[in-house]
C-alpha positions in Angstrom: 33.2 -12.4 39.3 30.9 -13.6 36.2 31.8 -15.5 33.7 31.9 -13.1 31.0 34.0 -10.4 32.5 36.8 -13.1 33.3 36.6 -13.9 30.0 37.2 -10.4 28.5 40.0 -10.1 31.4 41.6 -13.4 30.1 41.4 -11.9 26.5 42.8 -8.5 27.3 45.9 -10.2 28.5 47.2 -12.4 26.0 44.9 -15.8 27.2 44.1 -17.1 24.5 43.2 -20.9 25.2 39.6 -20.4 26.9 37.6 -23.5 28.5 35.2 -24.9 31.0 36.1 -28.3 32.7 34.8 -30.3 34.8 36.6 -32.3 37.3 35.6 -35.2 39.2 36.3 -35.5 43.2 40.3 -36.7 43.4 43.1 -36.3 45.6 46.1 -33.9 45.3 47.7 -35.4 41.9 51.7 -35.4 41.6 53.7 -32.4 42.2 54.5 -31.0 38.3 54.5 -27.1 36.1 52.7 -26.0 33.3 55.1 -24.3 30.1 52.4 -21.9 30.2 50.2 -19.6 32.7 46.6 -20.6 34.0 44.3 -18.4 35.0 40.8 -20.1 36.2 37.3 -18.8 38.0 35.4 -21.5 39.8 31.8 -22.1 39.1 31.3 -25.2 40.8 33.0 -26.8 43.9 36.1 -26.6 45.6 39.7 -26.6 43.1 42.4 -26.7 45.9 46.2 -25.6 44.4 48.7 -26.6 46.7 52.2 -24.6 45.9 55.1 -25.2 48.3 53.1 -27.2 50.8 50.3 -24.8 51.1 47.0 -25.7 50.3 44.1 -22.7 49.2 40.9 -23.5 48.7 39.0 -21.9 45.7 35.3 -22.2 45.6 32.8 -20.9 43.6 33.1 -16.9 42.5 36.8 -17.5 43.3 39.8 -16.5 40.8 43.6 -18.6 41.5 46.5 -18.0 38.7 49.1 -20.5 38.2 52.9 -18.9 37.1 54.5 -20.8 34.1 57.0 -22.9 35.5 55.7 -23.0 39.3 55.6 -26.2 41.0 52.4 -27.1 42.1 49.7 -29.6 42.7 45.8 -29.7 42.2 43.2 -31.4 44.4 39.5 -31.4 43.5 37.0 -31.5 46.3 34.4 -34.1 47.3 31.6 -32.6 45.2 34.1 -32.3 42.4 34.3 -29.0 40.2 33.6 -26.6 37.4 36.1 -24.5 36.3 36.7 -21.5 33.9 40.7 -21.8 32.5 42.6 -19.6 30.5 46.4 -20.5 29.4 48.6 -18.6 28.0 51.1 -19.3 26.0 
């Protein structure tokens, strides 16, 4: 998916806190949930979410969504990453 139709998809449904970031390489940080959604496209490198013990890889071209409220974790892969993230509130 580009960058720009995320971006209009992100819009059309109430995202309205839109960046890129960029993530250094790091392990799986501590188990926690967001008090809002996340959407994210990856344009660089591996984002792994692991929710209830199961790790998926993203990588570049892929979308993930985080739920508000679900317990998860995030691990950035060795050649770090560059993501697209919406939130919503």
């Amino acid at each position: 998916m580009d960058t720009g139709t995320f971006e209009t998809e992100l819009r059309a449904t109430g995202y309205t806190e839109i960046e890129t970031k960029r993530y250094e390489p790091k392990p799986a940080n501590g188990e926690h949930a967001h008090h809002f959604d996340v959407r994210g496209l990856v344009l660089e490198g591996a984002f792994i979410v692991i929710a209830d013990g199961k790790p998926v890889t993203y990588r570049v071209g892929d979308t993930f969504a985080v739920a508000n409220g679900r317990m998860h974790c995030e691990e950035i892969g060795p050649d770090g990453a560059r993501v697209l993230i919406g939130r919503r509130f």
